[in-house]
C-alpha positions, 0 to 999 in steps of 0.5 A, spaced: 428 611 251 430 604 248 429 599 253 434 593 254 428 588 253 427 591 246 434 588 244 433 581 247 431 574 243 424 574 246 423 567 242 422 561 247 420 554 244 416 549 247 419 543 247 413 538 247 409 542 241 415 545 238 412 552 236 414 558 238 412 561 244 412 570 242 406 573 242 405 572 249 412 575 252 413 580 246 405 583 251 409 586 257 414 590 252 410 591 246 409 600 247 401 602 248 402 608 245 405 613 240 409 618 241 408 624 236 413 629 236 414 636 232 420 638 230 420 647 230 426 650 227 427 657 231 424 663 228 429 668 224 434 671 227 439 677 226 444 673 223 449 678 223 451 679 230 457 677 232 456 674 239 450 669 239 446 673 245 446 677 240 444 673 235 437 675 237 430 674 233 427 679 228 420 683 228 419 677 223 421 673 227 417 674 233 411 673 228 414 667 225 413 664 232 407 667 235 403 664 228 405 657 229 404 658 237 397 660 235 397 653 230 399 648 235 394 652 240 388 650 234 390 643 234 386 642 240 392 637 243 395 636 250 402 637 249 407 634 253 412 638 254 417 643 250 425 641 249 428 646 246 436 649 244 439 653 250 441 657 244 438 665 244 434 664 239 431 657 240 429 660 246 426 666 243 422 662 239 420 657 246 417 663 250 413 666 244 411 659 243 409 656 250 405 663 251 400 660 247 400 653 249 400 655 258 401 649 263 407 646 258 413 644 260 419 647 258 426 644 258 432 647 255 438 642 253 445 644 250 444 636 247 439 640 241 445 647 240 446 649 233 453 646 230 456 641 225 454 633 225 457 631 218 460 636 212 455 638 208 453 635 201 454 638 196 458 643 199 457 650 200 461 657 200 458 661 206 459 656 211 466 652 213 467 649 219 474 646 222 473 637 220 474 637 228 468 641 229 464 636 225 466 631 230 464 634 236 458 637 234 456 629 231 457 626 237 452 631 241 447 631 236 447 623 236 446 623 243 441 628 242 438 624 237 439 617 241 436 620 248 429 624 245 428 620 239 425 613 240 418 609 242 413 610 246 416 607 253 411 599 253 409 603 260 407 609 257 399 608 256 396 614 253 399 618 246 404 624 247 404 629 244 412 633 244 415 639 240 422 640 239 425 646 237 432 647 235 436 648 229 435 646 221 441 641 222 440 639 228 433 637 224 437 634 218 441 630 222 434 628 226 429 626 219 435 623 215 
């Protein structure tokens, strides 16, 4: 999370010699660490299904997640944790996943659901959402982006190493 002290003016000037005094008050909000994180889009699914439990994944699917389980496992990392969609196929994805990956945590938040932050650009045809759903879904995946994608926490001592797995738009919104 953003820490206040990271939005603060911490410039003191020495009023005998000056100067700036910075480097020695920036060492106690400076992060020690990095955090690493790895954006996933969940496997393919039947798009095709009407009702989203339905919307479960295909045998090409499951292959899709249980190779890039076994090539996050090769990387020889310890993850951190798992944040994932609450949406029927992003938790597909994370069981097959996280099966490789044993002892990670996992949590599942609707904040990464798939939906609609801006209208797209260029258009497209096959996919025309109310203008109030890009409002709705805006304001959720900017709250997902502002609550999982920041720095290191300056107490953090060691690197993390943290997989997201969600939706192409939700990703879009994230890198862009």
């Amino acid at each position: 999370r953003r820490e206040p002290l990271s939005l603060v003016n911490l410039r003191k000037r020495n009023l005998d010699s000056g100067e700036e005094e910075l480097a020695s008050r920036l060492d106690h909000c400076k992060a020690k660490a990095t955090r690493h994180i790895f954006l996933i889009r969940h496997s393919q699914y039947h798009v095709d299904a009407s009702l989203e439990k339905d919307r479960t994944l295909t045998p090409l699917g499951r292959e899709q997640a249980e190779l890039t389980g076994l090539r996050l496992a090769s990387l020889g990392l310890k993850f951190n944790k798992i944040v994932h969609s609450s949406m029927t196929r992003a938790i597909e994805t994370t069981d097959i996943i996280s099966k490789h990956l044993p002892g990670v945590c996992k949590v599942s938040t609707d904040l990464l659901r798939e939906g609609a932050p801006i209208e797209p650009d260029p258009p497209v045809s096959h996919w025309k959402p109310e203008a109030v759903q890009y409002y709705e879904d805006g304001a959720r995946i900017e709250a997902a982006f502002r609550n999982y994608i920041h720095r290191a926490d300056a107490k953090q001592q060691e690197d993390s190493y943290e997989i997201f797995i969600c939706h192409a738009n939700v990703i879009r919104y994230i890198v862009c």
